[in-house]
N, C-alpha and C positions, 0 to 999 in steps of 0.2 A: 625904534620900531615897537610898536604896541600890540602882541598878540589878544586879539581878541579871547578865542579859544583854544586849547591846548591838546591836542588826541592824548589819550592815555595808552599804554600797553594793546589793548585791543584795538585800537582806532576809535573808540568814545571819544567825543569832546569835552573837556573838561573847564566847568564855569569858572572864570577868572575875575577879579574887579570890577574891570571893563562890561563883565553882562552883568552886575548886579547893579553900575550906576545908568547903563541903558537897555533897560528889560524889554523884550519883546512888544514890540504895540499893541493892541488888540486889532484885531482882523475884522472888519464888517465886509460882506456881501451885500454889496447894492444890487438889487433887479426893479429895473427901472426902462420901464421901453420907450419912454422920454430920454432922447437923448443929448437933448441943454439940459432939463432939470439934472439928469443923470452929471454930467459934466457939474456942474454947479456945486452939487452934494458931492461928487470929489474932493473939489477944494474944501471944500466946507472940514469932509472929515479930515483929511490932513493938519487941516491950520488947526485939529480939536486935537492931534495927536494919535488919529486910527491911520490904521492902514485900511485901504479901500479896494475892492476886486468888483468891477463891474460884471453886470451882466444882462444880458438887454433883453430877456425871455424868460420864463421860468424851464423850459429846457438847458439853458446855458447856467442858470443858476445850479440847476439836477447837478447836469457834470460839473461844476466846480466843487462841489463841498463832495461828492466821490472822490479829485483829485486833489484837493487843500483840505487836509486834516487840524489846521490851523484855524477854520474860521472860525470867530466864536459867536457873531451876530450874524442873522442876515436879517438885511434892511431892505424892505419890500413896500413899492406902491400898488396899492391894493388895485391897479389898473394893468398890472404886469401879463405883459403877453403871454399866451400859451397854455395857460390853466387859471380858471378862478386862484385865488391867492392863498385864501385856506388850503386847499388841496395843493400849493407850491409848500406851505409850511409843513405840513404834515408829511410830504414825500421826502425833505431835507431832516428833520427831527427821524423820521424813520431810518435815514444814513445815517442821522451825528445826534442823538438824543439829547448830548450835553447841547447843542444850539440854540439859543436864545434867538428870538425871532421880536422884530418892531416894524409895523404895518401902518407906513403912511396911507391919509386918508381924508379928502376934505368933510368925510361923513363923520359921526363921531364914533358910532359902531359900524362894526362891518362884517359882515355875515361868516360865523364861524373861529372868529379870532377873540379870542376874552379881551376884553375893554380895557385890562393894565397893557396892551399890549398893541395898541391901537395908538399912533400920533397925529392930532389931528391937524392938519394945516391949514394954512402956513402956520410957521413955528419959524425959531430961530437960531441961531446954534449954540445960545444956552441953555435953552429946553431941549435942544437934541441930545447934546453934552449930557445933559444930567439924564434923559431918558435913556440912553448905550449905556452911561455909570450905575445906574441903579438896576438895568440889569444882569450887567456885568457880576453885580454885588452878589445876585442872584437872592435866594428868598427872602434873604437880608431887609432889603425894601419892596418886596413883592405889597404888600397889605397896603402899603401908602401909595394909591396910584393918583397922586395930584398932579403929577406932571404930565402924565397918560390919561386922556379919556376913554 
């Protein structure tokens, strides 16, 4: 038997091998009120290695990143129900500041969202892959937006 993690004295968990050779995923929020494409971009981020939390409004998107402190993306079609999409990003950044946000879009700009932060479709899951990784990286690759229009 393989303990993953170990409680210490207090009940902390205490990191063992086991979490350092499989680290946490990275967490995207998809809101997406397409609910094949929605579905599709699941698989999609799974088989890239994310974990994925749907959300089919930007209301439903609101309350998860109040209740998942863990998301580190949220991945948004700039068609998302419930509020123009800027104002979904600005309302989730104002709960989790550290939240990277990536704005699908068949446009190449889109009102409100800076242009490294815009993906514009269709794309494929190596330009997704590398557009979640660079901003993951965070300012890291901010300046080189060739993969983001």
């Amino acid at each position: 038997m393989i303990d993953v993690l170990q409680p210490d004295a207090a009940g902390a968990a205490e990191p063992t091998l086991l979490t350092f050779l499989w680290p946490r995923r990275p967490t995207v929020l998809l809101a997406d009120s397409d609910e094949q494409a929605s579905a599709k971009l699941v698989l999609l981020l799974a088989a890239l290695g994310f974990h994925a939390i749907e959300a089919r409004d930007a209301t439903d998107a609101i309350a998860h990143v109040n209740e998942e402190p863990a998301i580190d993306i949220l991945l948004a079609a700039d068609t998302v129900a419930g509020m123009p999409v800027a104002e979904l990003v600005e309302a989730v950044q104002n709960l989790s500041p550290r939240l990277e946000h990536l704005v699908m879009s068949d446009k190449v700009q889109v009102a409100g969202i800076a242009p490294g932060h815009v993906l514009q479709r269709p794309f494929d899951g190596t330009t997704l892959k590398e557009a979640l990784d660079r901003l993951l990286r965070g300012s890291e690759g901010a300046e080189d937006s060739s993969l983001l229009q």
